[in-house]
N, C-alpha and C positions, 0 to 999 in steps of 0.2 A: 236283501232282495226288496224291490219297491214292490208295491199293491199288483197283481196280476201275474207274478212270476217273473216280470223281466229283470235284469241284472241292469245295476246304473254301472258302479265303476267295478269291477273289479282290482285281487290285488296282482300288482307286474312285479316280476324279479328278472332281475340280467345274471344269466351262468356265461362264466366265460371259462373255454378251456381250449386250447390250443389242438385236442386230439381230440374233441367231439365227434366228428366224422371218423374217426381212426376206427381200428375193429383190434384193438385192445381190450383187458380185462376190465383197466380204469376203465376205457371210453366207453363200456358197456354200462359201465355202472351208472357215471355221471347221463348219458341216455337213460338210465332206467331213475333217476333221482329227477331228471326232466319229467319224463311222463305221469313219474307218481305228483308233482306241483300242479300239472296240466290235471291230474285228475281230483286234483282238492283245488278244483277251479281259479289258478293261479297262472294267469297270462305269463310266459316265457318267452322272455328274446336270448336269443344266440347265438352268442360271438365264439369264434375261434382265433380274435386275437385283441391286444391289449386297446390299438389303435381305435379297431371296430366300437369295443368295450365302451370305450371315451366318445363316439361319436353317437352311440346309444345315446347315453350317462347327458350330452348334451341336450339331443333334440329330445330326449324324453324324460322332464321333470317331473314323472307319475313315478318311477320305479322307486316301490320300498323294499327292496331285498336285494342283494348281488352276492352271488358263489363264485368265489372265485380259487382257480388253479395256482397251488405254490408251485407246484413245477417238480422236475425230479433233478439231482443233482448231475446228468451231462446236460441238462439244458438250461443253465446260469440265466441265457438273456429272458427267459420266461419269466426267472424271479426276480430280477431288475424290474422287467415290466408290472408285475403284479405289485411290487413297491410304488411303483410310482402310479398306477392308478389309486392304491390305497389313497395314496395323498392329494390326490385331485378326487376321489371322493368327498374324504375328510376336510377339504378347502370348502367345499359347497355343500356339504349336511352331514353335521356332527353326528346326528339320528339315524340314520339308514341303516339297517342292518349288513353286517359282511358275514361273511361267511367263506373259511377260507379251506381248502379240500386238499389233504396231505395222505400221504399214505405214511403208514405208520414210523416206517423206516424215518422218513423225510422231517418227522415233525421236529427232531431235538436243531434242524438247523433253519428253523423259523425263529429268525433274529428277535430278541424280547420289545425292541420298539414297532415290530409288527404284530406280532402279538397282543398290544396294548392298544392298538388300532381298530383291532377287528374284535366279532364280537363271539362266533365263536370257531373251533378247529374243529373239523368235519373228518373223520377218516371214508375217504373213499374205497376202500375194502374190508 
């Protein structure tokens, strides 16, 4: 905080998840892992999808943090997508933290070169 109380930069993260809007157990949760950053004063932008994620990730070279969705096993192209953001993260800032949100079930099939990407696995339940 600078001298008077106001806020110069705060910190930004990008949560992406495909079913943020959804009224799922995850999609409550991942809303409720949003509010709780919003309330330790952590600006949140929010994509529900990988394209949006990247177009964030562009126009906005403040974000140091991004959550992101492994996906669940009927929805393949989710976790194609969230690969391939990994790696246009990791092209333009080795540093950024990831953070990747698997439900429990799902984590043994987070590939070990994604794994080795990110920084840590989040269970969202």
């Amino acid at each position: 905080m600078a001298h008077g109380g106001s806020r110069i930069v705060g910190m930004r993260a990008l949560v992406v998840d495909s079913g943020l809007r959804g009224h799922t157990a995850i999609s409550h949760a991942v809303r409720a892992l949003v509010e709780e950053l919003r309330g330790r004063d952590v600006f949140v932008i929010e994509s529900t999808s990988s394209d949006d994620a990247e177009a964030s990730l562009i126009a906005d070279t403040s974000i140091q943090g991004i959550v992101l969705d492994w996906g669940r096993d009927d929805r393949p192209s989710i976790r194609l997508n969230t690969r391939k953001l990994i790696s246009t993260v990791r092209c333009r800032n080795i540093h950024v933290p990831i953070f990747l949100m698997a439900e429990r079930g799902d984590a043994t099939s987070v590939p070990e070169e994604v794994l080795r990407s990110v920084d840590e696995l989040v269970w969202v339940l």
